[in-house]
C-alpha positions as CSV (number, residue, x, y, z in Angstrom):
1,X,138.4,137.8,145.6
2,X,136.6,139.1,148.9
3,X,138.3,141.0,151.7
4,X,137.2,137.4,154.1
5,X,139.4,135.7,151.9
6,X,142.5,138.1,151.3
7,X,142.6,138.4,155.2
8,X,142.3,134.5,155.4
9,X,145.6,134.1,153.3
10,X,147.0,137.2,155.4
11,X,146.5,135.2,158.5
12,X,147.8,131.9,157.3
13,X,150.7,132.6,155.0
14,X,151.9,135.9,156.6
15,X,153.0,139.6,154.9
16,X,155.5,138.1,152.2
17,X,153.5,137.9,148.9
18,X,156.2,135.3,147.9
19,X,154.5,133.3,150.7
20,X,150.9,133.0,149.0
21,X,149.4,130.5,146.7
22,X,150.4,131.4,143.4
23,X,147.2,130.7,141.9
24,X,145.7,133.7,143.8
25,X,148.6,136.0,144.7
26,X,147.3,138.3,141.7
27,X,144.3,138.4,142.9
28,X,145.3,139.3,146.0
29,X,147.4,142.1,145.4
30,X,145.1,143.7,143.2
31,X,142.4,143.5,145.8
32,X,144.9,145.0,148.0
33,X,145.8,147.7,145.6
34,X,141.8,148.5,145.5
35,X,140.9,148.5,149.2
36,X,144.3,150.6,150.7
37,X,142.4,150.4,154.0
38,X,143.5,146.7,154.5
39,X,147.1,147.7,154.4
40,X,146.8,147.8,158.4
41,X,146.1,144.1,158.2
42,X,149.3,143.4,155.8
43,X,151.6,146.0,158.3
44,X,150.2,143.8,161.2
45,X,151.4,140.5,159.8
46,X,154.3,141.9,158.6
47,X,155.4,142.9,162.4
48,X,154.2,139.4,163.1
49,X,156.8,137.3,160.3
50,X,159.5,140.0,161.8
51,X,158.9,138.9,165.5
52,X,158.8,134.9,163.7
53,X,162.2,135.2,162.2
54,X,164.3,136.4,164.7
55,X,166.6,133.6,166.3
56,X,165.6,131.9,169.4
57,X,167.0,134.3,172.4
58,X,170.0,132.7,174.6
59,X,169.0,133.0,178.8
60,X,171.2,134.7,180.4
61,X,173.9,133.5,182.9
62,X,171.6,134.8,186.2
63,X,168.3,132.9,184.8
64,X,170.9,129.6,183.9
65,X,171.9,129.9,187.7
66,X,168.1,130.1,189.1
67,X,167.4,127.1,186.8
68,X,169.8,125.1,188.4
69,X,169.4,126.5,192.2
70,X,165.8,125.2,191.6
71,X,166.4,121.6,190.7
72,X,166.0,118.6,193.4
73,X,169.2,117.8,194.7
74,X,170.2,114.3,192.9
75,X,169.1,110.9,194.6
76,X,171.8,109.1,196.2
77,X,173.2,106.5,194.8
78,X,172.6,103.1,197.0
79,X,176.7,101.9,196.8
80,X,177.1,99.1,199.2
81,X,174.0,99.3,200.4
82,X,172.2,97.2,197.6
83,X,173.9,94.2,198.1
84,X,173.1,94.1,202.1
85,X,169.5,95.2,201.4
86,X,168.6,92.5,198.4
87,X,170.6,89.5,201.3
88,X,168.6,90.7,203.8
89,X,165.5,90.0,201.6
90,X,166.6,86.6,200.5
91,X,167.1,85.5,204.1
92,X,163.7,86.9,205.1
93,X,161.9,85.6,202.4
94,X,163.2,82.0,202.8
95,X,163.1,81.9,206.3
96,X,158.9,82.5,206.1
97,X,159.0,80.0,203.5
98,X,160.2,77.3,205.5
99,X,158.5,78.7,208.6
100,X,155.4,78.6,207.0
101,X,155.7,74.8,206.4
102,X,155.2,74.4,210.0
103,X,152.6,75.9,210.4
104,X,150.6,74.3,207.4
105,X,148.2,71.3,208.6
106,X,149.2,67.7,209.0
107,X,148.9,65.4,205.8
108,X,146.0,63.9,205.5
109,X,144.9,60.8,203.6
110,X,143.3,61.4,200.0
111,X,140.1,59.7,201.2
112,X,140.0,61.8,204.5
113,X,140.0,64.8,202.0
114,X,136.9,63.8,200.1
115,X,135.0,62.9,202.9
116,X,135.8,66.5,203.8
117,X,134.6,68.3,200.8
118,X,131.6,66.6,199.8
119,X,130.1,66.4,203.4
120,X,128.8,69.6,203.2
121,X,126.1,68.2,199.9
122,X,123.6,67.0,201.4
123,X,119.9,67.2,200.9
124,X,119.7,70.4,202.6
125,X,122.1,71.8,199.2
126,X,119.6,70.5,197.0
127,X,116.7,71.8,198.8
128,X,118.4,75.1,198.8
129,X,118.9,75.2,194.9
130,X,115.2,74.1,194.2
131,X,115.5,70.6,193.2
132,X,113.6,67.6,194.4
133,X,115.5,65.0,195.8
């Protein structure tokens, strides 16, 4: 047993010998019992397992009352209001969707189309891409 480890299972299972590994609780007392000086360690964790056990401490009534002065004032709720807003944008949505039928470009004839589209390949196109014509 060295002090690196007694100090080790100090730190990670506390004061309480009833805490350590069994396997090496022996050997840690009786290091303890030869080196006195690392008694300060075991009073330290001991203070520490004391502050670990007591219960959770309650707020009292003034910190309750900050708590909730601080918090946001709740959202309002929408009532009456939804049903207007979501007809108003159902009327304004369906009203551009038919306005913007009128504004869309005269039908044209499927051959007109084409004509359109491939006008612009040409030789120039192929020029432009490196191949001979």
């Amino acid at each position: 047993m060295t002090e690196d480890r007694v100090i080790a299972i100090l730190n990670a299972y506390g004061a309480d010998p009833a805490r350590w590994p069994q396997d090496e609780r022996a050997g840690v007392q009786a290091f303890l019992d030869l080196h006195p000086e690392l008694m300060a360690e075991v009073d330290l964790e001991a203070e520490l397992d004391a502050l670990l056990a007591m219960p959770d401490p309650q707020p009292s009534e003034l910190l309750q009352h900050r708590i909730l002065r601080a918090m946001p004032a709740p959202v309002q709720q929408w009532g009456w209001k939804a049903p207007i807003a979501a007809a108003i944008a159902l009327l304004v949505g369906v009203t551009v969707g038919f306005a913007g039928g009128y504004v869309s470009p005269a039908q044209q004839d499927v051959e007109s189309i084409y004509a359109d589209a491939y006008e612009s390949l040409g030789e120039d196109w192929v020029d432009w891409l490196g191949e001979e014509t």
